[in-house]
LOLUMMI-618779 format. One line per field, with one value per residue (C-alpha): residue number from 0; residue in one letter; x, z, y. Coordinates in nm, 2 decimals, always signed. Example, Ala and Ser with C-alpha at 12.3 -4.5 7.8 and 13.67 -1.06 7.14 Angstrom:
BEGIN
resi: c(0/1) $
resn: c(A/S) $
u: c(+1.23/+1.37) $
w: c(+0.78/+0.71) $
v: c(-0.45/-0.11) $
//
This chain:
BEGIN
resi: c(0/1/2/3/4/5/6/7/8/9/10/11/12/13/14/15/16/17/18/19/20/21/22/23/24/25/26/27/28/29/30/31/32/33/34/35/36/37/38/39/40/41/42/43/44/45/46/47/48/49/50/51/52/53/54/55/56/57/58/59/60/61/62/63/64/65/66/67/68/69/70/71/72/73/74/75/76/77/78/79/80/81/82/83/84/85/86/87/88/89/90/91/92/93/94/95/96/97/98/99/100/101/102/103/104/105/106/107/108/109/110/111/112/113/114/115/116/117/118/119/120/121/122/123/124/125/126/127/128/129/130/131/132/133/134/135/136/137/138/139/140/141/142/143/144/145/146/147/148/149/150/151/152/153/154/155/156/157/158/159/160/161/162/163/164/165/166/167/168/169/170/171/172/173/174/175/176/177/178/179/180/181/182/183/184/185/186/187/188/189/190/191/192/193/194/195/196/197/198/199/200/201/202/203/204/205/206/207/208/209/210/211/212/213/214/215/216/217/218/219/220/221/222/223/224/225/226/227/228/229/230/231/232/233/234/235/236/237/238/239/240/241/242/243/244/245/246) $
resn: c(X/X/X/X/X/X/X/X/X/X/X/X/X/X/X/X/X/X/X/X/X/X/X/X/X/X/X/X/X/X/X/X/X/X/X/X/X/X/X/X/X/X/X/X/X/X/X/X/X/X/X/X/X/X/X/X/X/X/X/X/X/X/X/X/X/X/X/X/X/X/X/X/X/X/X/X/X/X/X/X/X/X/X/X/X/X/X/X/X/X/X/X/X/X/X/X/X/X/X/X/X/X/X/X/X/X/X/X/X/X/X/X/X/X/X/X/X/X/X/X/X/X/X/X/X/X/X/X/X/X/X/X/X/X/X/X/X/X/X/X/X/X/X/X/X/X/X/X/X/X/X/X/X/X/X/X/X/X/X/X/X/X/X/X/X/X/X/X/X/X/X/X/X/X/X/X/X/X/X/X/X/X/X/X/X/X/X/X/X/X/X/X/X/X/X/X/X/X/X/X/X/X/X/X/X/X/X/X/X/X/X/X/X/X/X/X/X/X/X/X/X/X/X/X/X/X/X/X/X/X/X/X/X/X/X/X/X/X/X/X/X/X/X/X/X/X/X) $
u: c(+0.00/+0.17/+0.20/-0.14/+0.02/+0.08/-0.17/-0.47/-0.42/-0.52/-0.79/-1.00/-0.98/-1.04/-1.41/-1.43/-1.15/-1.21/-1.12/-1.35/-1.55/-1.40/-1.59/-1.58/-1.24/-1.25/-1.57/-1.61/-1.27/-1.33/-1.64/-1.47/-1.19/-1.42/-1.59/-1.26/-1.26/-1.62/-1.61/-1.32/-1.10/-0.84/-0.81/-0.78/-0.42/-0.35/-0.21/-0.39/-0.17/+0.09/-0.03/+0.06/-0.09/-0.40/-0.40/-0.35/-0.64/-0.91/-0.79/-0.67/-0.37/-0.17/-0.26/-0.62/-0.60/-0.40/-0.66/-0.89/-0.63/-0.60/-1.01/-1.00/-0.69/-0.89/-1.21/-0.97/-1.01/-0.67/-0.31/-0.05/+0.32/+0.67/+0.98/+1.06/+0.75/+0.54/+0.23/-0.11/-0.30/-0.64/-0.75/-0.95/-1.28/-1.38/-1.31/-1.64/-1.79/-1.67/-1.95/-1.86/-1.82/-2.10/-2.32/-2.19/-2.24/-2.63/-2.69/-2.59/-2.81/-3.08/-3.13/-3.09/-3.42/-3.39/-3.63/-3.50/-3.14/-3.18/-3.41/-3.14/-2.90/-3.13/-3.15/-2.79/-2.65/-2.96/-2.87/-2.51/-2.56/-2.77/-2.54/-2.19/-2.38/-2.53/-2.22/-1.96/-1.65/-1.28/-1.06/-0.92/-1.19/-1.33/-1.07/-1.12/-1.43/-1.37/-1.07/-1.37/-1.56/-1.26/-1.17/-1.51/-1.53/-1.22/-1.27/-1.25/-1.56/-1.38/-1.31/-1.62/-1.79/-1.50/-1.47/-1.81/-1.79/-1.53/-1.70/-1.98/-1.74/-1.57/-1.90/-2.02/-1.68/-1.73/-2.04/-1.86/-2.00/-1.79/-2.10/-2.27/-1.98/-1.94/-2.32/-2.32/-1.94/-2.20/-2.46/-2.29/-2.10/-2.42/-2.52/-2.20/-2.25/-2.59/-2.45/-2.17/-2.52/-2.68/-2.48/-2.28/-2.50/-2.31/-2.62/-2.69/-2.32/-2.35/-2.71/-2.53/-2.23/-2.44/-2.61/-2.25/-2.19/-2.45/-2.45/-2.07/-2.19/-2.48/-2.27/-1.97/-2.20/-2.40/-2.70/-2.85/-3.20/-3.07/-2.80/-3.06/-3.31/-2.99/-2.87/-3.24/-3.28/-2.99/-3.08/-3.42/-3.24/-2.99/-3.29/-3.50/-3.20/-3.12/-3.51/-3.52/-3.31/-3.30/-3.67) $
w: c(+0.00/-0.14/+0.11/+0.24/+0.23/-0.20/-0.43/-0.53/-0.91/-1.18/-1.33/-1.01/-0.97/-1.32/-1.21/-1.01/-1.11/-1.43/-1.54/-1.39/-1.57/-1.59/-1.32/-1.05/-1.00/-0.66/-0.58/-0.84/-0.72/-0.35/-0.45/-0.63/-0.38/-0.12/-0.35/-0.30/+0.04/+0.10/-0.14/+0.04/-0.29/-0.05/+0.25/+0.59/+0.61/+0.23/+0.05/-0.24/-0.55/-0.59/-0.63/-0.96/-1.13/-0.91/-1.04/-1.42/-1.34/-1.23/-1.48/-1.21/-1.05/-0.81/-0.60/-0.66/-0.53/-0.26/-0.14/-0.20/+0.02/+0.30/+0.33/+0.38/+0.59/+0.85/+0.87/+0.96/+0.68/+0.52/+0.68/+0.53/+0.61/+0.54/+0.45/+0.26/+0.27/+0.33/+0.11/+0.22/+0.36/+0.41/+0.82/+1.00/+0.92/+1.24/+1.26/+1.12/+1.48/+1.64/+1.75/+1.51/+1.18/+1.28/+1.32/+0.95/+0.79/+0.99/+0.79/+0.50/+0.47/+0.57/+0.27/+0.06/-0.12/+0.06/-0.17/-0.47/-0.39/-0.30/-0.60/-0.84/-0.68/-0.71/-1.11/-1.21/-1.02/-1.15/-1.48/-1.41/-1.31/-1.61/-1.85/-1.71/-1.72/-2.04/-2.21/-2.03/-1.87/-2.01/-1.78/-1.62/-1.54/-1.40/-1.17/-1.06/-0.93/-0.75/-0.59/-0.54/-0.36/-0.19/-0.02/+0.17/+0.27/+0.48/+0.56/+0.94/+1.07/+1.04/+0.69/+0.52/+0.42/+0.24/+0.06/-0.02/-0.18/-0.37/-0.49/-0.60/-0.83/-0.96/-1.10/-1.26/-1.43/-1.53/-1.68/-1.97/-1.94/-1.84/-1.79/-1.56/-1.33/-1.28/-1.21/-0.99/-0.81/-0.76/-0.60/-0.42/-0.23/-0.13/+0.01/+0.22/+0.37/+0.47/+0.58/+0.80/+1.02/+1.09/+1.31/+1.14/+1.22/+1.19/+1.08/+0.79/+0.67/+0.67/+0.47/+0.25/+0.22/+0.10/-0.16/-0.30/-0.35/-0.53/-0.78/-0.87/-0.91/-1.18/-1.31/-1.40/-1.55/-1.76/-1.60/-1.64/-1.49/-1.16/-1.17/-1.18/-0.96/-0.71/-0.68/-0.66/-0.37/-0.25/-0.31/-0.14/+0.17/+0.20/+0.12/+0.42/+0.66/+0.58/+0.57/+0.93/+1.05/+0.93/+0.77) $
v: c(+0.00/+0.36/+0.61/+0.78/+1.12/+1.11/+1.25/+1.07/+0.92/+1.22/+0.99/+1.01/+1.41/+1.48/+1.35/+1.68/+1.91/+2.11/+2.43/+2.70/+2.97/+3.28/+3.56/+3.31/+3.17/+3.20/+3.05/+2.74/+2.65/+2.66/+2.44/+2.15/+2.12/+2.08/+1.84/+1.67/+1.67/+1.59/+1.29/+1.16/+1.17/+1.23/+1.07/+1.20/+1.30/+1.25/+1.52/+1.78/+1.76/+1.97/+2.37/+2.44/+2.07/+2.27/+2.53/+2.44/+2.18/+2.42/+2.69/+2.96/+3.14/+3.04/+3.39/+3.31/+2.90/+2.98/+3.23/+2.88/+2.69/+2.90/+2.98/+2.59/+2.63/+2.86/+2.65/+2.39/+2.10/+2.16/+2.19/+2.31/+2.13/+2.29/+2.04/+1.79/+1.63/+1.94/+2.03/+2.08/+1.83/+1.70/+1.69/+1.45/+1.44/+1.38/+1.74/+1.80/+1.67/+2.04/+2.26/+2.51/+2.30/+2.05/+2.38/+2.49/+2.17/+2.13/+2.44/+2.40/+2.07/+2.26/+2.44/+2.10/+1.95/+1.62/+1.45/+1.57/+1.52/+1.12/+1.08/+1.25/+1.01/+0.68/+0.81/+0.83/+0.52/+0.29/+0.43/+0.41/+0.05/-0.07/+0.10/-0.05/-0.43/-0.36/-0.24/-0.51/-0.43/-0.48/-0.67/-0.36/-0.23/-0.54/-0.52/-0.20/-0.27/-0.56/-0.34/-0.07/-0.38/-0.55/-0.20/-0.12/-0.51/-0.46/-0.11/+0.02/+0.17/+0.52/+0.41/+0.28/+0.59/+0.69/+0.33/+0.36/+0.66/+0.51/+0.21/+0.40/+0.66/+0.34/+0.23/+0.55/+0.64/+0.29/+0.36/+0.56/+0.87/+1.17/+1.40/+1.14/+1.10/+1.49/+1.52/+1.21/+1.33/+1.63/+1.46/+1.25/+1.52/+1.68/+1.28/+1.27/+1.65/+1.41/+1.12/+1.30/+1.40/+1.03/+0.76/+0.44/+0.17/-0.16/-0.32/-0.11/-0.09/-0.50/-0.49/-0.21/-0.46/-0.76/-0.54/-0.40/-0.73/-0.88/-0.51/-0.60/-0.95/-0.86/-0.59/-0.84/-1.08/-0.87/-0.91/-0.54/-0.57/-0.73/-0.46/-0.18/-0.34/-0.37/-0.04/+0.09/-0.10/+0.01/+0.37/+0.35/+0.20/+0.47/+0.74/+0.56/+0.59/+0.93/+1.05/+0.89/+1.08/+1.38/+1.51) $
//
């Protein structure tokens, strides 16, 4: 296993990294990096990229990112390190449990359409699903996704969320369609902001676990309407738990 600290592989950030529209630098870049962070594209401690591959990815100065970095810096989510192995780096997310970032992120959820936002979700990754069995999977990507699978399996608790997360980008870059996984990298970040508010219940991870098998499964043998039927399942599960909790 490579060193948690090194940048995440370029394929996985060009699902959220782009080059921003010129008038607001600042802010479209300060919203995919925390995409980044919230989808767990880096892990806790891992390190952003280097400033200037940033920088050229999202199509901005290095003035104007490191104005990014350092907003980041003071809500305490990013540290920056000095030395040889210096850079900046993402905190722990359990960072997010502090009075004054849990009250940030409780309202910021507030103003999501909690219906909407799940049934979005359910759309692309049914689609997603359907699409990737459908279509078949070369041999490297095959083994992608069992990776995907194989990682949340022996996740730690602390870890799962982020596995997840990963598992389900696997499958909708998978699916072939670059405009689907930026939508769904979307989505899913707004799912996570949800998730960080409702309690890991071992019994739901191990339900969610049997059902992230049984999609791969479908998905590797072509079978698209248990695929679909799958992930929906799946989707309405996760909507139930987080409607629970939090409507």
């Amino acid at each position: 296993m490579g060193d948690i600290r090194e940048a995440v592989p370029g394929d996985r950030l060009a699902t959220v990294l782009r080059p921003v529209r010129a008038g607001n630098g600042f802010e479209e870049a300060l919203e995919q990096i925390l995409q980044v962070i919230r989808l767990g594209l880096v892990p806790e401690g891992g390190r952003l990229p280097a400033e200037r591959e940033l920088a050229e990815r999202l199509g901005v100065s290095r003035v104007t990112l490191r104005d990014v970095l350092k907003v980041l810096q003071d809500e305490g989510l990013l540290e920056s390190r000095r030395g040889r192995y210096g850079g900046t780096f993402v905190t722990q997310r359990t960072a997010l449990g502090g009075g004054g970032a849990q009250g940030e992120l409780r309202r910021r959820i507030a103003k999501v359409d909690l219906v909407d936002t799940l049934r979005f979700r359910e759309v692309l990754e049914v689609g997603a699903a359907g699409l990737c069995a459908e279509e078949g999977l070369a041999e490297e990507q095959a083994g992608r996704l069992r990776e995907a699978l194989a990682a949340t399996r022996d996740a730690p608790l602390a870890d799962y969320r982020r596995c997840d997360t990963m598992l389900h980008l696997t499958l909708v870059e998978l699916s072939g369609s670059p405009t689907l996984a930026t939508r769904y990298a979307a989505v899913r970040a707004t799912v996570n902001d949800l998730l960080d508010c409702i309690p890991l219940l071992v019994r739901n991870l191990e339900h969610s676990q049997q059902q992230h098998t049984a999609l791969v499964e479908a998905v590797l043998e072509g079978d698209a309407d248990t695929a679909r039927e799958v992930m929906r399942e799946h989707c309405v599960g996760t909507a139930a738990l987080l409607r629970g909790f939090l409507a």
